[in-house]
C-alpha positions in Angstrom: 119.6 47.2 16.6 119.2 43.5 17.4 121.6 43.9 20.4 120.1 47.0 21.8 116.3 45.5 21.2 117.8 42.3 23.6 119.3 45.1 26.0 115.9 46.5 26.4 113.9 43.2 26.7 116.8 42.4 29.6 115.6 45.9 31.9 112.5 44.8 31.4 112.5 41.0 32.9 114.6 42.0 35.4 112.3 45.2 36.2 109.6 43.1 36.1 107.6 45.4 33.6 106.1 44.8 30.0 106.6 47.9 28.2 109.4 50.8 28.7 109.9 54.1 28.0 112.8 54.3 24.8 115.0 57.3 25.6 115.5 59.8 22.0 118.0 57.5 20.5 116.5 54.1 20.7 113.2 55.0 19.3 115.1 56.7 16.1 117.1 53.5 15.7 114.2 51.3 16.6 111.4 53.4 14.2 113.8 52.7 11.5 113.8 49.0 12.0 110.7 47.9 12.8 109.8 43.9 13.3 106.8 41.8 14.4 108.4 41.0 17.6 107.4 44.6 19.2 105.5 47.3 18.7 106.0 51.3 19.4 103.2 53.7 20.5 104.6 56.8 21.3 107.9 56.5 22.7 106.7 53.1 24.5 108.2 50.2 23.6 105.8 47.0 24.1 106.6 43.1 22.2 104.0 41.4 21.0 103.8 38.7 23.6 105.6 37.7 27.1 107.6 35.0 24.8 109.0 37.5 22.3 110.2 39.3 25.3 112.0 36.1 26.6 113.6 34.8 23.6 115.4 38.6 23.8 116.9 38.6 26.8 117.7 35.2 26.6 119.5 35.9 23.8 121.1 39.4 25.7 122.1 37.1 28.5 123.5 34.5 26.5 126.0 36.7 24.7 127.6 37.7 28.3 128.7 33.9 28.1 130.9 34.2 25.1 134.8 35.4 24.5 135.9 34.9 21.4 133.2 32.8 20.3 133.6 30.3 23.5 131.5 29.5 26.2 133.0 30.5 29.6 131.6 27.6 32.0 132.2 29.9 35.3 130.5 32.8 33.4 127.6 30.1 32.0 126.7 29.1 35.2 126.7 32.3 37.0 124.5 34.5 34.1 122.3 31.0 34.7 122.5 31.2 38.3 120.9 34.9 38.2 118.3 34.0 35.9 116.8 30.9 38.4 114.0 33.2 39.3 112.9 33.8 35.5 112.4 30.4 34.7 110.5 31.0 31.1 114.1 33.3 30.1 116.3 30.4 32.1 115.5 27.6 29.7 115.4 29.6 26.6 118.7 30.8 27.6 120.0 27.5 28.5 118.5 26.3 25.4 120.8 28.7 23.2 124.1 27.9 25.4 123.7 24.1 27.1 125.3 22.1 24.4 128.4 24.7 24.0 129.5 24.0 27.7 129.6 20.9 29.9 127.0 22.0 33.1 127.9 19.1 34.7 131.8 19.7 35.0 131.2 24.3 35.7 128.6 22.6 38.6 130.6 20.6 40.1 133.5 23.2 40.1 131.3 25.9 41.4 130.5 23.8 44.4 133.9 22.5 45.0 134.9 26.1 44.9 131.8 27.4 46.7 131.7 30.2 43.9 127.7 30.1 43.4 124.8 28.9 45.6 124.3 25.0 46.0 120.6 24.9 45.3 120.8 27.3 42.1 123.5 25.3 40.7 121.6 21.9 40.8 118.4 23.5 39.5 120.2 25.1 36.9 121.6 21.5 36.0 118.3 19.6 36.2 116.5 21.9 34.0 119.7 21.5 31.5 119.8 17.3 31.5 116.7 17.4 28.5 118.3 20.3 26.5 121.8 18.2 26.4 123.1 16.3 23.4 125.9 14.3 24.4 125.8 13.7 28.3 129.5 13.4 29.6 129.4 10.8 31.8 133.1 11.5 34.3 131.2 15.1 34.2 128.1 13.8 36.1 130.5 11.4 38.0 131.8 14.4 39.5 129.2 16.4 40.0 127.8 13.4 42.1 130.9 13.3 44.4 131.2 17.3 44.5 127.1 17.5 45.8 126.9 14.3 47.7 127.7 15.7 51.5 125.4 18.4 50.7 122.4 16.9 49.4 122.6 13.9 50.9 118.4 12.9 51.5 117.8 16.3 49.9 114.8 17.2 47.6 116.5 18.8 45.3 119.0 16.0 45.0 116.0 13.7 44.6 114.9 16.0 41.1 118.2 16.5 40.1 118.4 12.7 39.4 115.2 12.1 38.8 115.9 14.4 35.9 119.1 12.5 34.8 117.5 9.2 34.9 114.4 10.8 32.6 117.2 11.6 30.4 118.8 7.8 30.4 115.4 6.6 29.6 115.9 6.5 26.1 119.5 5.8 26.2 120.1 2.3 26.9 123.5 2.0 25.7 124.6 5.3 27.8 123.3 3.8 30.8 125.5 0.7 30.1 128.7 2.8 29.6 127.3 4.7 32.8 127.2 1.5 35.1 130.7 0.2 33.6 132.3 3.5 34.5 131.1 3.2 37.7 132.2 -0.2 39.3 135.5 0.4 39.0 135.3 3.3 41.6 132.1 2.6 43.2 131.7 4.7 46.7 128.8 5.9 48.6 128.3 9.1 46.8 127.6 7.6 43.3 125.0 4.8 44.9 122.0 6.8 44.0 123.9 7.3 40.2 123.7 3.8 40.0 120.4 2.9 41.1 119.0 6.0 39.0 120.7 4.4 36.0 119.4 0.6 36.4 116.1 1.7 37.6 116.2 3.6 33.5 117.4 1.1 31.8 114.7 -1.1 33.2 112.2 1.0 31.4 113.4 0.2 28.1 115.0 -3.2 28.2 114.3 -4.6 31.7 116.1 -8.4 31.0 119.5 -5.5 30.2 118.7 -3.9 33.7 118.2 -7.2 35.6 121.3 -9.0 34.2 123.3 -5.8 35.0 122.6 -5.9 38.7 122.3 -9.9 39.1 126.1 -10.1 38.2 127.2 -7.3 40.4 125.7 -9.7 43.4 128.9 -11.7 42.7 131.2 -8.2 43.5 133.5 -8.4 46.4 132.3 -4.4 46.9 130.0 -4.9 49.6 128.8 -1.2 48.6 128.0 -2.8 44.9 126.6 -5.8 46.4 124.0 -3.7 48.4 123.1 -1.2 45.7 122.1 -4.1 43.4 120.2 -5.9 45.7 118.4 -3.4 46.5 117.9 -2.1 43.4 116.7 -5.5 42.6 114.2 -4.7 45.0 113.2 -2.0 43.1 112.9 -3.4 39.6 110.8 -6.2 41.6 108.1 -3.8 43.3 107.7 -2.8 39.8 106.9 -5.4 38.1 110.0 -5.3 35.5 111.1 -9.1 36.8 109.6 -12.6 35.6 108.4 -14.8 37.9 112.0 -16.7 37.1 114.2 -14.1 38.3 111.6 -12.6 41.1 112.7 -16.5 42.3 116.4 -15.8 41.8 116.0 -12.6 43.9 113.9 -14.1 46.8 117.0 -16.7 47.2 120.0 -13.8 47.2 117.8 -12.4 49.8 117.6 -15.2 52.0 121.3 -16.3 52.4 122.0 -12.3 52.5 119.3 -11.9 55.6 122.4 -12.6 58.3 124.8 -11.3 56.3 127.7 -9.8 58.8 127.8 -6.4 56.5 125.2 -3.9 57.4 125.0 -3.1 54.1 124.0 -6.3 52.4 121.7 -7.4 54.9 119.3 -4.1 55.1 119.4 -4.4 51.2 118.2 -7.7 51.1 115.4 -7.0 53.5 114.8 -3.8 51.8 113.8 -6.1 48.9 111.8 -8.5 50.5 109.5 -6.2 51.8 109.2 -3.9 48.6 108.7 -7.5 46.9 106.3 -8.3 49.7 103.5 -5.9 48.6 102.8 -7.9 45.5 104.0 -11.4 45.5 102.9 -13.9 48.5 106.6 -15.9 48.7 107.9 -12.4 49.1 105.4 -11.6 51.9 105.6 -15.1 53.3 109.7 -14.4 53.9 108.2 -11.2 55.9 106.5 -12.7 57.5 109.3 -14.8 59.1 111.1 -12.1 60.1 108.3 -10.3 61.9 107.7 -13.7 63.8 111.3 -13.6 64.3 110.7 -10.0 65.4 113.2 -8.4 63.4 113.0 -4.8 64.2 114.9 -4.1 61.2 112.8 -5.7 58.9 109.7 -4.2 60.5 111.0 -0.4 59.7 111.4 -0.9 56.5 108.1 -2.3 56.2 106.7 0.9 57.9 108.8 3.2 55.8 107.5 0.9 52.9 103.8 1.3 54.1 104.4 4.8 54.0 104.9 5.5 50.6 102.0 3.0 49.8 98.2 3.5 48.5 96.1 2.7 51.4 93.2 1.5 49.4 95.7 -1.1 47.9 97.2 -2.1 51.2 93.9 -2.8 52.8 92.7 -5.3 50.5 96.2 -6.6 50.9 95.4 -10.6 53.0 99.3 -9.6 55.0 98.2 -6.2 56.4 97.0 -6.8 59.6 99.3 -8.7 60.2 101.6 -5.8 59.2 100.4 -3.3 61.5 100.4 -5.2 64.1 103.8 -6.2 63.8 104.6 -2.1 64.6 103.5 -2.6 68.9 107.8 -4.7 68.5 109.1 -0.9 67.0 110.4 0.7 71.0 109.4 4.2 71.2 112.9 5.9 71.3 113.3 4.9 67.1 111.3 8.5 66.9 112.2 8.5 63.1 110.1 5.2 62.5 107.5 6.1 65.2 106.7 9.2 63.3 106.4 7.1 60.0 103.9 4.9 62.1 102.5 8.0 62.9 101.8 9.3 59.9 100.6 5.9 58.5 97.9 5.2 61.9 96.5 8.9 61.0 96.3 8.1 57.0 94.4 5.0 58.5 92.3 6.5 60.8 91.3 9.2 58.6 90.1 6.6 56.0 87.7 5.3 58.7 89.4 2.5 60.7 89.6 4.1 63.7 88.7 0.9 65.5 91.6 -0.8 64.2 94.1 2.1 64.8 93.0 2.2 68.6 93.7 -1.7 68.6 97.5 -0.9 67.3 98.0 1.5 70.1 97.1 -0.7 72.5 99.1 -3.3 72.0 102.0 -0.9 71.0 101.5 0.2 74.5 101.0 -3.2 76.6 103.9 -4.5 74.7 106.5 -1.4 74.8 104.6 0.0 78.3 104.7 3.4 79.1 107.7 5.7 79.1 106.7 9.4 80.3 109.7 10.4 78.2 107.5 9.3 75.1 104.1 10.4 75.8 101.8 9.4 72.9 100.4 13.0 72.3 103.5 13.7 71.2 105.0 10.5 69.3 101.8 9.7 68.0 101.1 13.7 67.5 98.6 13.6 64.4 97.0 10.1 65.7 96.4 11.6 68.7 94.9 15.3 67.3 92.5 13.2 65.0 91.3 11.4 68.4 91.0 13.8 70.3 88.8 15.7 68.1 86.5 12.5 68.1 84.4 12.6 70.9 82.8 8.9 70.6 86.5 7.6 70.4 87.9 9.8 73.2 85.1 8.8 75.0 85.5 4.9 74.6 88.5 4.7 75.0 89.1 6.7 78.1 86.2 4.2 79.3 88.1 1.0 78.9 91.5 2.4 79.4 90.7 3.6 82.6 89.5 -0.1 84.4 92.3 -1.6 81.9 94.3 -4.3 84.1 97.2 -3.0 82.1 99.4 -0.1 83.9 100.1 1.6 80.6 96.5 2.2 79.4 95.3 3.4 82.2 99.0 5.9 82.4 98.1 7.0 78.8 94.8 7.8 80.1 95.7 10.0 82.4 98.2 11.7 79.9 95.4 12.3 77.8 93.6 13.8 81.0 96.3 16.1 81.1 96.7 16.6 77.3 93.0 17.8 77.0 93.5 20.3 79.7 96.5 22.4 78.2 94.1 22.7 74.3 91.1 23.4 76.4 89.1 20.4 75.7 87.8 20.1 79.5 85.0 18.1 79.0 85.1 14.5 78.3 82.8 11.8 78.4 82.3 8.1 79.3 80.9 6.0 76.9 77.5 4.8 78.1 77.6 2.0 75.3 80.8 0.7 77.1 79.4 1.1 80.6 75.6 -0.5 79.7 78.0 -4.0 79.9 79.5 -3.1 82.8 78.5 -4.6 86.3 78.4 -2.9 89.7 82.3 -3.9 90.3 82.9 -2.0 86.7 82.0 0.9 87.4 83.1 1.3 91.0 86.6 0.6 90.0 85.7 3.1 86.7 85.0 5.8 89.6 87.9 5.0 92.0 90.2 5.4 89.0 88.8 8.7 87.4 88.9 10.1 91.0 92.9 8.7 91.4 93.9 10.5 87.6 91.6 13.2 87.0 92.8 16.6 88.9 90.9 19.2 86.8 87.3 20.1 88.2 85.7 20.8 85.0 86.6 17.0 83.9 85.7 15.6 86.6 82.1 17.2 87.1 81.9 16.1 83.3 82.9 12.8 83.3 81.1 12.3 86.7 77.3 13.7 85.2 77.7 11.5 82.1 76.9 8.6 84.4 73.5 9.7 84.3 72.8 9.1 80.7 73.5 5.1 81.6 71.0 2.4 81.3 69.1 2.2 84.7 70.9 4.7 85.9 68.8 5.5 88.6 69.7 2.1 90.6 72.9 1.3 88.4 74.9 5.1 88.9 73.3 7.9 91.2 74.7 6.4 93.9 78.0 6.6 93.2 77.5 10.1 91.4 75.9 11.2 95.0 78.3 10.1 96.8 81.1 11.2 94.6 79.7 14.6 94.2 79.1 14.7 97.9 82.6 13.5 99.5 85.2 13.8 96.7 84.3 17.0 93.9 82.4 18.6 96.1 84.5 18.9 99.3 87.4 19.8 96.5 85.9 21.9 94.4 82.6 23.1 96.1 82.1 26.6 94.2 82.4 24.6 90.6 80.4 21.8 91.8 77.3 24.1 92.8 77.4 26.1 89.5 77.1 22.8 87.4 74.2 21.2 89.8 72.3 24.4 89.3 72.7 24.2 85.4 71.5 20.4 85.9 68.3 21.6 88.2 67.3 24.4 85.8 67.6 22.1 82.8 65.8 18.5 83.3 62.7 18.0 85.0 63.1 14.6 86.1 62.0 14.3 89.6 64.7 12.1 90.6 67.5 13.8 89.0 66.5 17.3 91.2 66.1 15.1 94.2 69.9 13.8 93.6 70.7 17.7 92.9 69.2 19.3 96.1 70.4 16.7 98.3 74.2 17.1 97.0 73.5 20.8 97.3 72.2 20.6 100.9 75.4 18.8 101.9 78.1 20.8 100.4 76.1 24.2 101.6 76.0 22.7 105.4 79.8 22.0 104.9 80.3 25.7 104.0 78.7 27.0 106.4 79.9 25.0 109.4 83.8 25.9 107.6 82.4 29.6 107.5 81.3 29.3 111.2 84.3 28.6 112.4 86.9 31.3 114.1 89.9 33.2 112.6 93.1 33.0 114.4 94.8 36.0 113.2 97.8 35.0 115.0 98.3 31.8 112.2 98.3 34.6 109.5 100.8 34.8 107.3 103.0 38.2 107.8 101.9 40.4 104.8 105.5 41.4 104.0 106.6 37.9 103.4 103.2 37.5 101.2 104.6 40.1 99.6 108.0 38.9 98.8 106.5 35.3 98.2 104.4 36.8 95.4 107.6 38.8 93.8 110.0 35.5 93.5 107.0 33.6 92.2 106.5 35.9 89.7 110.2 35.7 89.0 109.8 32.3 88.8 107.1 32.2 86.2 109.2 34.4 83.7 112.1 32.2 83.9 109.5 28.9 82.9 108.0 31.2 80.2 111.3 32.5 79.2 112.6 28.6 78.9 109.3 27.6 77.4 110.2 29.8 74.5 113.5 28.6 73.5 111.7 25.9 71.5 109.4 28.6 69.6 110.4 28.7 65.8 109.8 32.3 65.7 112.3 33.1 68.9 114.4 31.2 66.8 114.3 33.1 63.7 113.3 36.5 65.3 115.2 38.8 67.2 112.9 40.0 70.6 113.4 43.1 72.6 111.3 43.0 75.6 109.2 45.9 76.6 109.8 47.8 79.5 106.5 50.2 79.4 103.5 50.7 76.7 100.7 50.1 75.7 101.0 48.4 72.4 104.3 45.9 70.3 105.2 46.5 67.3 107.9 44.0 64.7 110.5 44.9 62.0 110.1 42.4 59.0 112.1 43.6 55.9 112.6 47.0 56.4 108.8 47.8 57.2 107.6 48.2 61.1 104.4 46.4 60.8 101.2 47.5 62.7 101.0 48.0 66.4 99.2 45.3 68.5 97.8 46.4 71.2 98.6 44.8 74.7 96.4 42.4 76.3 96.3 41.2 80.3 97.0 37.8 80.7 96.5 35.4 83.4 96.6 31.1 83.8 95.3 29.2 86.9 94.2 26.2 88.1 92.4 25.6 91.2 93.8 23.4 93.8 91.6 21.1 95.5 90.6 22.3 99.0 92.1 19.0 100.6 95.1 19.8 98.8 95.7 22.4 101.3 94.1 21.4 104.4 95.5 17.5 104.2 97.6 17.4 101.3 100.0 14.0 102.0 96.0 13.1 103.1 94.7 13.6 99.5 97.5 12.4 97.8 98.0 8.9 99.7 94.1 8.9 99.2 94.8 9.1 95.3 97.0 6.5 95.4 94.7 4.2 96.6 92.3 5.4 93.8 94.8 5.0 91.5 96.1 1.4 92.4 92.5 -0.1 92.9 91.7 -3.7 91.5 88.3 -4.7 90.8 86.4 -6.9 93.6 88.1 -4.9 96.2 86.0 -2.7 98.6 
């Protein structure tokens, strides 16, 4: 009855259902053995609670694990592979079976043998390491070196040992036999065994853990060497070392800081900066180096700094001096610039945007500009928080724009062009920044927003914001007449007319609809004296080559799209048919077609400036000149 009762419980996990229907048969044999586990009403078979239900088929499942009364470890680990997705019935089952089997030894044969998947196996071993009563340690030796070049960096690595050092925790002696086993063959896939394990023994006799690592600084393995300096490093940024042996520590670093092995030397200023965030010698050794501008030793600090609380590392007397050691880090080490990244927007975000716009800067003067880097991407979550703050847009497009340093004024005008492609056309400048400016300031402000700015939107936006200046009226309508008049206006005369007319219907200040009509006046007596002119229909292009011009451009603009797209996770992932005809696209996604959506016209543009076609090598030389300005000159 027992067996047929775990049957039943079995269908019904993996059915996903609480009660079943008993066929003739089963309820006779069940009615006559009635329990407090289940109960029957009708022929429906329901247990008493979800756990009852688990501890059956744990025990149904557990019994396909057993020949003779022996645990098969290939059969173990597949039944617990299966179960992964049941994880109340997993750890019951592998509560019943763990300690008749070694895990460690059927995982690592399963992936040596690629007989079961990689990330089953390890979770099926990490929820095993607490239900274990004697932990074999050449079993976890070489499950190490059978998972290493598959995890290595991995998350589920990072549990899986997480859960074996938990286990060590309260098993000092083990983790002694566990570090002796492992010098003797020490290699790069057992490192993280051995930091796990003196990083555990730390927690329960920390002098043990030290002493353990301190002598292996005397190994000629320069791999052993590392991993227990570093891990030094480790026990230090935890407090588990006395002020006697954080000394000893500091001096291994030192003499290993030029060390000729890779190995040795990034340990020992691994540990100076994990030391650094507590203890002032520490940081005062970091400090060195980033005079010394050691690139090295300022990405660990950011990969450090990463992993910090911010509220702690602000009150920290070293950390400006930290982040300002980040403008050294050149843009092409993406992996550290996105850890800088993510550590500007954690500071930003915490409300010192002032200081996070004073990083970039520097970063900036002192790398310069690479358009192979723009910082809208490198600095992608820096940049979105920014650009959804209009007083910080606006101030520092002010002053980057009349900066006397190239790259400001080149990121500038990439975040010109940035705002354009998300459709945030209209920017500001800071009238609090231009109050101080003089007459010189803001004509070379001007020149340069004309020389980088082509969209007309921005330009009419950042042009009217001049207005809301201090004195504006003898300080800034000049310039906005006269660039309105000769520059937007001449370019962009249609856009510039629909604004003004917003502006007139809007204010009643006598002088602003004075500037208004006069600006109107002249770009309507351009127009007109354009519109007066004659047609020469003999300069007109022939309409069939306006016809084929229009087919290879459109060409043209499929293949960019169709390039665009290659980087497009779901082109990636997703197989695309293109449509020939129809109204409407439909997907496949598991066997379903999902809704029809319907099909939209779509359409881009930008306008060109007229000049661009009347004088373009005209308008562009006349840019340049914008763009290279200096203030004093006329």
């Amino acid at each position: 009855m027992g067996i047929r009762l775990n049957e039943i419980a079995a269908v019904m996990l993996q059915e996903n259902c609480d009660c079943m229907e008993l066929s003739e048969k089963d309820l006779v044999m069940l009615e006559g053995h009635l329990d407090s586990t289940f109960l029957i009403n009708g022929n429906i078979l329901r247990f008493i609670s979800d756990e009852e239900r688990y501890k059956h088929a744990a025990k149904h499942f557990s019994s396909q694990c057993y020949t003779n009364d022996q645990c098969i470890p290939d059969k173990w680990l597949e039944v617990a592979s299966k179960l992964a997705p049941f994880s109340e019935t997993l750890d019951l089952f592998l509560s019943y079976t763990v300690n008749d089997t070694d895990p460690f030894l059927a995982a690592a044969e399963a992936i040596v043998n690629d007989t079961e998947e990689l990330w089953r196996v390890l979770d099926v071993v990490r929820r095993s390491v607490s239900k274990i009563d004697n932990i074999n340690i050449s079993s976890i030796i070489q499950l190490c070196d059978a998972q290493h070049e598959h995890t290595k960096r991995d998350f589920m690595r990072g549990r899986l040992f997480d859960e074996i050092g938990s286990r060590l925790e309260t098993r000092p002696e083990l983790c002694c036999e566990m570090l002796a086993a492992l010098r003797p063959i020490f290699r790069e896939d057992i490192t993280s065994l051995y930091t796990t394990t003196i990083q555990s023994l730390a927690k329960t006799d920390a002098d043990a853990a030290y002493r353990e690592a301190i002598n292996d600084l005397t190994s000629e393995d320069n791999l052993l060497h590392a991993n227990a300096l570093w891990s030094l490093g480790v026990l230090k940024a935890r407090g588990y070392l006395s002020e006697p042996q954080s000394g000893t520590l500091l001096t291994h670093c030192t003499s290993n800081i030029e060390d000729q092995v890779d190995e040795i030397r990034n340990a020992a200023l691994q540990s100076i900066v994990k030391g650094a965030l507590i203890d002032n010698d520490f940081a005062g050794e970091l400090s060195e180096q980033i005079d010394l501008r050691n690139l090295d030793a300022i990405c660990f600090l950011a990969s450090e700094l990463f992993h910090a609380d911010y509220a702690e590392l602000k009150s920290n007397q070293n950390f400006n001096q930290w982040i300002t050691s980040f403008e050294h880090i050149p843009f092409e080490r993406e992996g550290i610039v996105d850890t800088i990244d993510y550590i500007l927007d954690k500071m930003y975000k915490a409300g010192d945007a002032g200081q996070v716009i004073a990083v970039i800067e520097k970063w900036l003067i002192q790398q310069g500009y690479d358009k192979n880097y723009p910082i809208t991407k490198i600095l992608n979550s820096t940049t979105h928080e920014i650009l959804q703050d209009q007083a910080i847009l606006s101030r520092i497009l002010t002053v980057w724009l009349v900066s006397d340093h190239q790259p400001l004024t080149l990121a500038a005008d990439e975040i010109f062009s940035h705002c354009v492609t998300i459709r945030s056309l209209e920017p500001k400048f800071d009238t609090d920044v231009i109050n101080g400016y003089d007459h010189e300031d803001i004509l070379l402000l001007v020149r340069r927003m004309l020389g980088f700015v082509d969209n007309e939107t921005q330009l009419l936006s950042l042009t009217l914001s001049l207005l809301e200046t201090a004195d504006a009226l003898k300080r800034t309508y000049p310039f906005i007449e006269s660039v309105l008049k000769e520059e937007i206006g001449a370019d962009f005369p249609d856009d510039t007319v629909k604004k003004l007319e917003e502006v007139k219907s809007s204010t009643s200040q006598a002088e602003l609809i004075s500037l208004c009509d006069r600006v109107l006046k002249s770009i309507n007596d351009y127009r007109d004296a354009l519109s007066n002119l004659p047609q020469i229909k003999e300069l007109a292009p022939n309409p069939q080559h306006v016809e084929r011009y229009y087919i290879e451009r459109d060409k043209h603009m499929r293949e960019v799209h169709k390039e665009a797209a290659k980087d497009s996770i779901i082109r990636q992932i997703a197989t695309t048919i293109p449509l020939k005809a129809g109204r409407a696209s439909f997907s496949f996604f598991q066997g379903e077609y999902r809704e029809p959506s319907p099909l939209h016209a779509y359409e881009h543009y930008i306008t060109l400036p007229r000049r661009f076609i009347f004088d373009s090598i005209g308008l562009e030389l006349r840019k340049i000149g914008y763009r290279q300005s200096r203030k004093g000159e006329e």
